[in-house]
VOGU-3710 file (C-alpha; in Angstrom, 3 decimals, decimal comma):
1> xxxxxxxxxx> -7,533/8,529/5,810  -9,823/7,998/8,598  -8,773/10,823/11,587  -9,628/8,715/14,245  -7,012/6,105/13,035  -3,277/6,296/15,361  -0,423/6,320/12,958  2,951/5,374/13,287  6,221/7,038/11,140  8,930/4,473/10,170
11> xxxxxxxxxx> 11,861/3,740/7,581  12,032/0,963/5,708  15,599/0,232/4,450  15,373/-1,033/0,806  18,838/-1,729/-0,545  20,283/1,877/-1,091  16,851/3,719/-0,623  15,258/4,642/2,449  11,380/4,096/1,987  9,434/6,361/4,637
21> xxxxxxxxxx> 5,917/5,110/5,686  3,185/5,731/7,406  1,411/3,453/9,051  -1,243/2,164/11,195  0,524/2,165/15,080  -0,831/-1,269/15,217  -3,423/-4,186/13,898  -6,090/-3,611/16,666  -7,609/-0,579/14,988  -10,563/-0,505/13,486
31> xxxxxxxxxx> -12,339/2,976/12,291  -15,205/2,560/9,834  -17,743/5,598/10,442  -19,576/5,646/7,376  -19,762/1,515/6,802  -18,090/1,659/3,683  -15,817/-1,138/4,241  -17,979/-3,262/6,082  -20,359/-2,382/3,045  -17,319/-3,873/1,025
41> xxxxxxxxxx> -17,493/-7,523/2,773  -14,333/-6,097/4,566  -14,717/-7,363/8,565  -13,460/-5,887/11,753  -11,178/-8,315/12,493  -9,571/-7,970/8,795  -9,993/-4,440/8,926  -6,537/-3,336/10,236  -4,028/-5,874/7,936  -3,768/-3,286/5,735
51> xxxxxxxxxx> -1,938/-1,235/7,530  1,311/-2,280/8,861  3,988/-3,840/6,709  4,142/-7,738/6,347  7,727/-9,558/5,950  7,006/-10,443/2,765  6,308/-6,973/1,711  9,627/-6,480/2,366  11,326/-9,653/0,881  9,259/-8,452/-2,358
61> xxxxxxxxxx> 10,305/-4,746/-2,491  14,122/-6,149/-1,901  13,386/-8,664/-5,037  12,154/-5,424/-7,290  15,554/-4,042/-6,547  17,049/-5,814/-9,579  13,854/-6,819/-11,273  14,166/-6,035/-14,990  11,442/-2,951/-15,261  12,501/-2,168/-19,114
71> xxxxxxxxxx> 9,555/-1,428/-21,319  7,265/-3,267/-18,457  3,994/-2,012/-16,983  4,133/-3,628/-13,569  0,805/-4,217/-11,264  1,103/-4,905/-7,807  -1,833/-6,553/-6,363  -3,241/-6,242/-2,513  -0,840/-3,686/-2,071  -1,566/-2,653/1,394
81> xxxxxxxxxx> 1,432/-0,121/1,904  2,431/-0,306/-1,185  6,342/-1,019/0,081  7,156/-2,570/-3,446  5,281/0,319/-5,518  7,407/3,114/-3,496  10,359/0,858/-4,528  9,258/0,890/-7,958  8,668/4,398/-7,943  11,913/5,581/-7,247
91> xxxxxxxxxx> 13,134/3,517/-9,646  10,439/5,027/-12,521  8,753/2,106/-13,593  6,020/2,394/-14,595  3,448/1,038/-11,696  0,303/0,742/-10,759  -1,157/-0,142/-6,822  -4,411/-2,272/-6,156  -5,814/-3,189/-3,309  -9,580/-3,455/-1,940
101> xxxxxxxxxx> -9,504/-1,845/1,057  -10,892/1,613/0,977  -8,262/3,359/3,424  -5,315/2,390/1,018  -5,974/4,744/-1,389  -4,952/7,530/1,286  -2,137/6,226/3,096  -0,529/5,278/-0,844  -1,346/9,053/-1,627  0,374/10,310/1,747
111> xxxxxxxxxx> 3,415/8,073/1,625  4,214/9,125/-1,923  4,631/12,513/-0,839  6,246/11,588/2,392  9,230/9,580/0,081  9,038/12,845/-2,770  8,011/10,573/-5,392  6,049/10,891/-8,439  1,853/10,172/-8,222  1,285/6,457/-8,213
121> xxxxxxxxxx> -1,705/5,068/-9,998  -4,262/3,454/-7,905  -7,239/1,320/-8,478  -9,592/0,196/-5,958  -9,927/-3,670/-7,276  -11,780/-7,321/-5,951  -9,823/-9,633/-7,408  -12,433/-12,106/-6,219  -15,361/-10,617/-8,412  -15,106/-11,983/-11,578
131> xx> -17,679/-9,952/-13,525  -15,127/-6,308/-13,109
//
């Protein structure tokens, strides 16, 4: 995670779990030093949406309370904070995150250990490129 970036602690209440998360303090950051998501096609103005947690983030990790995970490998794509994964996780399905954005990786890797929870595969993924 960039250390430039200003962070922000909250609880998300997910049915019976508490989901702990941190996040970016808000969507007017923008902390690229070495180009590497600008080298990615990612702009400055889209920068920062990965950081905070949308509404429907929420209405999905809610919906994955009940969600049948038996014998299923489950992918969530353009995870951002990964709300639904950390769901999952506690649970013990078996997950995996995706997203593009090259500062996901950490904050998935910190909020894991923030919630106690068990590694979550990651893979850095344009779902847009059609020759990976």
């Amino acid at each position: 995670m960039t250390p430039s970036l200003r962070v922000r602690y909250q609880t998300i209440d997910v049915g019976q779990h508490d989901i702990h998360l941190c996040t970016l303090r808000d969507k007017q950051q923008y902390s690229d030093p070495e180009n590497i998501a600008e080298n990615l096609g990612i702009s400055s103005a889209s920068w920062p949406i990965l950081g905070v947690v949308w509404p429907s983030s929420i209405v999905m990790a809610n919906h994955m309370l009940n969600f049948d995970i038996l014998g299923k490998r489950i992918l969530e794509v353009g995870c951002g904070m990964a709300l639904s994964s950390h769901v999952l996780n506690k649970r013990q399905a078996d997950i995996t995150a995706t997203d593009y954005h090259p500062e996901v990786e950490p904050f998935l890797v910190r909020n894991t250990e923030l919630n106690h929870g068990q590694a979550i595969p990651f893979e850095r993924a344009d779902w847009a490129d059609d020759k990976s």
